[in-house]
VOTOR-280379 format. One record per atom (N, C-alpha, C): y, x, z. Coordinates in Angstrom, 1 decimal. Last residue first. Example, Ala and Ser with C-alpha at 12.3 -4.5 7.8 and 13.67 -1.06 7.14 Angstrom:
# residues 2
@py=-2.2 | px=12.8 | pz=7.1
@py=-1.1 | px=13.7 | pz=7.1
@py=0.0 | px=12.9 | pz=7.9
@py=-5.7 | px=13.2 | pz=7.8
@py=-4.5 | px=12.3 | pz=7.8
@py=-3.3 | px=13.2 | pz=7.8
# end
This chain:
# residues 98
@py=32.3 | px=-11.1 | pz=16.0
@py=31.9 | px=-12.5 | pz=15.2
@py=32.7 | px=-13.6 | pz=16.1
@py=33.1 | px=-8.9 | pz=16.6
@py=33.6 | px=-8.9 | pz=15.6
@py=33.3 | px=-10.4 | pz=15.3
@py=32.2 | px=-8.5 | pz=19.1
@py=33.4 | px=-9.1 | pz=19.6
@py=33.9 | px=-9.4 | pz=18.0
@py=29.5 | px=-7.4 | pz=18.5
@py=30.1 | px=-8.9 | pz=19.0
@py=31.1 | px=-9.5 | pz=19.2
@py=30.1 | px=-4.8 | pz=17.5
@py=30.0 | px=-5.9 | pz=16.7
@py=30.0 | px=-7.4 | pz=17.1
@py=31.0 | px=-3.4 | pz=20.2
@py=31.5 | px=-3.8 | pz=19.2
@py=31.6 | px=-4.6 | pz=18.0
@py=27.8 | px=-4.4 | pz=21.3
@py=29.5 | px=-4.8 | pz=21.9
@py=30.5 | px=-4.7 | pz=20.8
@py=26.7 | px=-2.5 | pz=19.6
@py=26.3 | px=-4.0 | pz=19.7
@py=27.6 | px=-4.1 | pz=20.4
@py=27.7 | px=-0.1 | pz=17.1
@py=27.6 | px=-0.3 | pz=18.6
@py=27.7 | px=-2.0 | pz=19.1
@py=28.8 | px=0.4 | pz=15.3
@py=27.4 | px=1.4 | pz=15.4
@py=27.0 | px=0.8 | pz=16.9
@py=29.2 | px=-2.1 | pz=12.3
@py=29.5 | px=-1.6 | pz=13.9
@py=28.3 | px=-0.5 | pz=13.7
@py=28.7 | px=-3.3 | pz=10.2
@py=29.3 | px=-1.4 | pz=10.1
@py=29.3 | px=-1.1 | pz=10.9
@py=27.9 | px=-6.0 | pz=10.8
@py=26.7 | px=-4.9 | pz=10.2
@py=27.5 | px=-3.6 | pz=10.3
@py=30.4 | px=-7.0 | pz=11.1
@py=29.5 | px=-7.0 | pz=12.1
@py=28.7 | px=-6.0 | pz=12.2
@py=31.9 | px=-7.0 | pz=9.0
@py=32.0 | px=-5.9 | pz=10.0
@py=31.1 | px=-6.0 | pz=11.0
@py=30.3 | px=-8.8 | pz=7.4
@py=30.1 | px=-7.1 | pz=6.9
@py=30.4 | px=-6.1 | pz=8.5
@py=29.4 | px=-11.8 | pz=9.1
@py=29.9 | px=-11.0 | pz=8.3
@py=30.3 | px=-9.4 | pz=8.3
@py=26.1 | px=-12.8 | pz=10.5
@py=27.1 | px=-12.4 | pz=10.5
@py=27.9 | px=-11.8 | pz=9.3
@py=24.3 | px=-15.8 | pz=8.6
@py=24.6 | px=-14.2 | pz=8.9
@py=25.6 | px=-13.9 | pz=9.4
@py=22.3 | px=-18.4 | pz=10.0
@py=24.2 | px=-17.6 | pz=9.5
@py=23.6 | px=-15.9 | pz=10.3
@py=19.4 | px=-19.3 | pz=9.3
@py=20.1 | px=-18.4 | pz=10.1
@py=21.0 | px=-18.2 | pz=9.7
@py=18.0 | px=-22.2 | pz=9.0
@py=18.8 | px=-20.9 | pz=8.2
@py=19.4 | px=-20.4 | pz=9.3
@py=16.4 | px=-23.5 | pz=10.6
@py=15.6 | px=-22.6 | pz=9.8
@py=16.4 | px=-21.8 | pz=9.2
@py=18.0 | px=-25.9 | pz=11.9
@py=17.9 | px=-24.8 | pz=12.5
@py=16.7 | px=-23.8 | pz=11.7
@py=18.3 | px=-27.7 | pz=10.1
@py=19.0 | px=-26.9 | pz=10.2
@py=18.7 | px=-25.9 | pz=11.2
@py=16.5 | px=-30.0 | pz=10.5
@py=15.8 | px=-28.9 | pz=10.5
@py=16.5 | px=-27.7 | pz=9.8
@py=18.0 | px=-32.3 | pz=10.0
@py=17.5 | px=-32.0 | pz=11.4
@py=16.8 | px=-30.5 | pz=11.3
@py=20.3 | px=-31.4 | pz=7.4
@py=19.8 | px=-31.9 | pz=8.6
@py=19.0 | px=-31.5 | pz=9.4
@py=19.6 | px=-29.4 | pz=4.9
@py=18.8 | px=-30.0 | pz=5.6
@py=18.5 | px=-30.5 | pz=6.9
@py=22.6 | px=-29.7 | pz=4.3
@py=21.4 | px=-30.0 | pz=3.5
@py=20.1 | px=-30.6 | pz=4.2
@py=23.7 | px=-28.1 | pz=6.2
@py=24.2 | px=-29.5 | pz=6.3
@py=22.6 | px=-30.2 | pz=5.2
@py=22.4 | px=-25.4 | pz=6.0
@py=22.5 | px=-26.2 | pz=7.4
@py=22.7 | px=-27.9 | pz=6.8
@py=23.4 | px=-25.3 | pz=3.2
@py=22.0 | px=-24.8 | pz=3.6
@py=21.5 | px=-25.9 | pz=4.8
@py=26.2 | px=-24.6 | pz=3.5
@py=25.9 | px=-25.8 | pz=2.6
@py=24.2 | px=-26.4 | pz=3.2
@py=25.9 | px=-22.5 | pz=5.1
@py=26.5 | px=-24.0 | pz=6.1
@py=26.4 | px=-25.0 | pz=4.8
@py=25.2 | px=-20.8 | pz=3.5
@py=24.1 | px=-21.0 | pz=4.5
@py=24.8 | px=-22.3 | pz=5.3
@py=26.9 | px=-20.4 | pz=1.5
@py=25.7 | px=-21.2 | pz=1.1
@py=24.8 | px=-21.1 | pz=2.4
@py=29.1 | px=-19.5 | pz=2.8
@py=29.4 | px=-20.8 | pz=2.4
@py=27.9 | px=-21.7 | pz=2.3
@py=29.1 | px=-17.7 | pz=5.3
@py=28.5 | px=-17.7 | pz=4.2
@py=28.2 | px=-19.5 | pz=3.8
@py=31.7 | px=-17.6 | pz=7.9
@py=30.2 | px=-17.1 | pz=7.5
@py=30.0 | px=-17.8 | pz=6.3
@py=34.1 | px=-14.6 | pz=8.7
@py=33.8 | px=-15.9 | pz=8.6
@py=32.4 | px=-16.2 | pz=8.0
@py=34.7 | px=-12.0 | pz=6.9
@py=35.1 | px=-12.7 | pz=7.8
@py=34.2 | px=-14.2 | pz=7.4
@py=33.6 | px=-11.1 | pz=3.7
@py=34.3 | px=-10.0 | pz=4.9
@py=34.8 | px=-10.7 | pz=6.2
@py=29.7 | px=-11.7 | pz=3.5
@py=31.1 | px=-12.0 | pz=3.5
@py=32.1 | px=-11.3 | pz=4.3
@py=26.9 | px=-10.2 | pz=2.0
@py=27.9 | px=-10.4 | pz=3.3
@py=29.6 | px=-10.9 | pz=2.7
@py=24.8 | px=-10.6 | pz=-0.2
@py=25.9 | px=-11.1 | pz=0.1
@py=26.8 | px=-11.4 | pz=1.1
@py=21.4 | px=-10.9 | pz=1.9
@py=22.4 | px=-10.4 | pz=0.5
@py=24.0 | px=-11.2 | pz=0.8
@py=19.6 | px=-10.5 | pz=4.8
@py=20.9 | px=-10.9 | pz=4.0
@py=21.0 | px=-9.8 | pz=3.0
@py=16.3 | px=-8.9 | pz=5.1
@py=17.8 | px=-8.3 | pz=4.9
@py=18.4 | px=-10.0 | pz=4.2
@py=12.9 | px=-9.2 | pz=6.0
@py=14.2 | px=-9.8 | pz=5.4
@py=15.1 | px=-9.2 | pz=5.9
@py=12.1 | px=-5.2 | pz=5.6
@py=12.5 | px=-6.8 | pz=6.7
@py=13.5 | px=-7.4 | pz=5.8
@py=10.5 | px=-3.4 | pz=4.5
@py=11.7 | px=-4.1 | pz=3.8
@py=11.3 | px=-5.3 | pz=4.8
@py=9.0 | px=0.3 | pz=3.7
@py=9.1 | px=-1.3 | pz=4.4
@py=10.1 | px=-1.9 | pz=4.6
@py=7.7 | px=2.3 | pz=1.6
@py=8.7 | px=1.8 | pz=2.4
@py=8.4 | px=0.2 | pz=3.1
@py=5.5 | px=3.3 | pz=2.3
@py=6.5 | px=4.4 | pz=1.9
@py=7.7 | px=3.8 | pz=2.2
@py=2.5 | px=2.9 | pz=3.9
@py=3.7 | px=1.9 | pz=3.5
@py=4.6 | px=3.1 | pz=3.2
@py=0.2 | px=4.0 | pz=5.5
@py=1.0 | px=4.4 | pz=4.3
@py=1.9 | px=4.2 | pz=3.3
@py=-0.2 | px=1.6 | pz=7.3
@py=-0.6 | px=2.4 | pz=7.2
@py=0.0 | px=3.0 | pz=5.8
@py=1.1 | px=-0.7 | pz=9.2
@py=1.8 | px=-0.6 | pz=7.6
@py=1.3 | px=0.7 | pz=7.1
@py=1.0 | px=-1.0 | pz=12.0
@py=-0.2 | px=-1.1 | pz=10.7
@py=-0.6 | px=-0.7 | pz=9.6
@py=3.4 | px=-0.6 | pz=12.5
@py=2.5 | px=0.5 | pz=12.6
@py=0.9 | px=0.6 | pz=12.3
@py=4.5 | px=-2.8 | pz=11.3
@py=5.1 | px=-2.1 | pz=11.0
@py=4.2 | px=-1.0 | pz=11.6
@py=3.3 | px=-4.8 | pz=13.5
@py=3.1 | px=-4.8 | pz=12.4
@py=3.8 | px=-3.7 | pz=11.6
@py=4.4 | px=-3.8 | pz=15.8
@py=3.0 | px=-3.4 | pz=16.1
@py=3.1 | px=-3.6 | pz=14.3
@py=7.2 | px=-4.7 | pz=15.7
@py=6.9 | px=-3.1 | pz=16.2
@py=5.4 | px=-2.8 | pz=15.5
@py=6.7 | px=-7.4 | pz=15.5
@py=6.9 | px=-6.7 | pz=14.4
@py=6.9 | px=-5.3 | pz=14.6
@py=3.9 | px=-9.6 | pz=16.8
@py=5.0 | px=-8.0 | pz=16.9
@py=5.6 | px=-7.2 | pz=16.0
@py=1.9 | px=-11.0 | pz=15.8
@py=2.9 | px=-11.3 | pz=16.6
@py=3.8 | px=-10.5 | pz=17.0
@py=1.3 | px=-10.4 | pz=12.5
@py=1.2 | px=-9.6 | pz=13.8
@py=2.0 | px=-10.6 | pz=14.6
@py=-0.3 | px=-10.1 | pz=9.3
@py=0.1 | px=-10.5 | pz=10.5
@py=0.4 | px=-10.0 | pz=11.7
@py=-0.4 | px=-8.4 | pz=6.0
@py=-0.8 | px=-8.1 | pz=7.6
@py=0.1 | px=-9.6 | pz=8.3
@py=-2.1 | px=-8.3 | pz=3.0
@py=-1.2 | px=-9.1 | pz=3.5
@py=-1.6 | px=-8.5 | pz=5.5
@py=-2.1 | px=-6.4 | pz=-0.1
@py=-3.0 | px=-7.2 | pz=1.0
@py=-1.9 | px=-7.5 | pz=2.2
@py=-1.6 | px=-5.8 | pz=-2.8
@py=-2.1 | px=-5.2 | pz=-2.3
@py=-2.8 | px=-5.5 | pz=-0.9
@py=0.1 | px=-7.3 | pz=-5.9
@py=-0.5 | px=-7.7 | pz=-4.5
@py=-1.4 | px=-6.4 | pz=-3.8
@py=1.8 | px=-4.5 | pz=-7.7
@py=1.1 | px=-5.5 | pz=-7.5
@py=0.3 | px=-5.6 | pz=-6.1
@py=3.2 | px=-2.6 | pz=-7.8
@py=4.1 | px=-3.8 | pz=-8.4
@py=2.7 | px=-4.8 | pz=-8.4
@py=2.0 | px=-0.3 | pz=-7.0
@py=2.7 | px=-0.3 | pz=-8.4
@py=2.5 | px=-1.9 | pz=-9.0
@py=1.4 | px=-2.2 | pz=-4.1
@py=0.9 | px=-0.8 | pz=-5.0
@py=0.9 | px=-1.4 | pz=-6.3
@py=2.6 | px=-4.5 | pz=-1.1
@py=2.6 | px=-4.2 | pz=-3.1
@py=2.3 | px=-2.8 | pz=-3.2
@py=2.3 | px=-6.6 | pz=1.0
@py=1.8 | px=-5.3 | pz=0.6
@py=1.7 | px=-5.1 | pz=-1.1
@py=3.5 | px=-8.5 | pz=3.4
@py=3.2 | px=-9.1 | pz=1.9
@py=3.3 | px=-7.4 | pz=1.2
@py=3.5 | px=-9.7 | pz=6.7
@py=3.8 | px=-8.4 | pz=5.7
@py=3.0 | px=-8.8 | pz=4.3
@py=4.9 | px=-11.5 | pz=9.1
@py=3.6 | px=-11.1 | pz=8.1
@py=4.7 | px=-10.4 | pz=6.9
@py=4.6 | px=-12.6 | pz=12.7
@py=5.6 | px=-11.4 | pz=11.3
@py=4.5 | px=-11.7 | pz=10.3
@py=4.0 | px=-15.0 | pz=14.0
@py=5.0 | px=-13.9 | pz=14.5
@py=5.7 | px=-13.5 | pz=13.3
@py=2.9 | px=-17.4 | pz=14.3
@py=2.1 | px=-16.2 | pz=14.1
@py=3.0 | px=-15.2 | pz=14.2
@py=5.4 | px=-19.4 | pz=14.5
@py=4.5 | px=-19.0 | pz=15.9
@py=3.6 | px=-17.8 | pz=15.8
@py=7.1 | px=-18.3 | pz=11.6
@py=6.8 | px=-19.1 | pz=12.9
@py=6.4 | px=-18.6 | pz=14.4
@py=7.5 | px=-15.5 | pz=10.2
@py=6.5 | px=-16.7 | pz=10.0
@py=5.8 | px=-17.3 | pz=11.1
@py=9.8 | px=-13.5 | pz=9.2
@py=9.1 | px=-13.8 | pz=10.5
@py=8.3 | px=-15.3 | pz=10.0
@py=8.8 | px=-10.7 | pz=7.2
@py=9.6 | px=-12.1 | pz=7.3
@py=8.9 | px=-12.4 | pz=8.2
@py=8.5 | px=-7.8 | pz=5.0
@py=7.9 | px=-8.3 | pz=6.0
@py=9.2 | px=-9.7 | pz=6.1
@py=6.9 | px=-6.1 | pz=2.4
@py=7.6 | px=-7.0 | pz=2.6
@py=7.3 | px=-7.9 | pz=3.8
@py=5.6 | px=-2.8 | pz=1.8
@py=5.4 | px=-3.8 | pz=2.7
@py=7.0 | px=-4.6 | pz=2.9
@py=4.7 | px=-0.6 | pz=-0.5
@py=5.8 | px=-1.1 | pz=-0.3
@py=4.9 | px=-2.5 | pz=0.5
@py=2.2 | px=0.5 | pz=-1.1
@py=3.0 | px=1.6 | pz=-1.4
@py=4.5 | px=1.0 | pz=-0.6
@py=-1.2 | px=0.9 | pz=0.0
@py=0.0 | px=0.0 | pz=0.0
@py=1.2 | px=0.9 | pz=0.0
# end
């Protein structure tokens, strides 16, 4: 497994989706993402959902379009913080950014 795509998936915790040269390679679970990520036996690289498209203030039009959409089960998008949040080097300073 040359590349491991990981995403949190409920109550089972993390699962990892394993590609070698662009094809399926085999899938991990873990309730731990620490532990799944030390699975990741020869993974070159590993890729946690990441946000695309940070906004420079305030939060992301298509995740509060997202929220309103799906009513009661608005709580599955997560708002990203915006850019300065992510440049902090230091949690307190990025909190005070949101």
């Amino acid at each position: 497994m040359e590349v491991l795509g990981v995403d949190a998936c409920g109550k089972q915790g993390w699962v990892g989706i394993g590609l070698t040269d662009g094809a399926y390679a085999g899938s991990l679970v873990d309730g731990r993402l620490d532990t799944l990520i030390e699975r990741a036996v020869g993974a070159r690289v590993i890729a946690v959902d990441t946000p695309l498209g940070l906004v420079e203030k305030g939060w992301r039009a298509a995740d509060l379009a997202a929220k309103v959409l799906l009513g009661v089960q608005h709580s599955s998008v997560f708002l990203i913080a915006p850019r300065p949040v992510w440049q902090e080097r230091e949690y307190m300073l990025a909190a005070d950014q949101c």
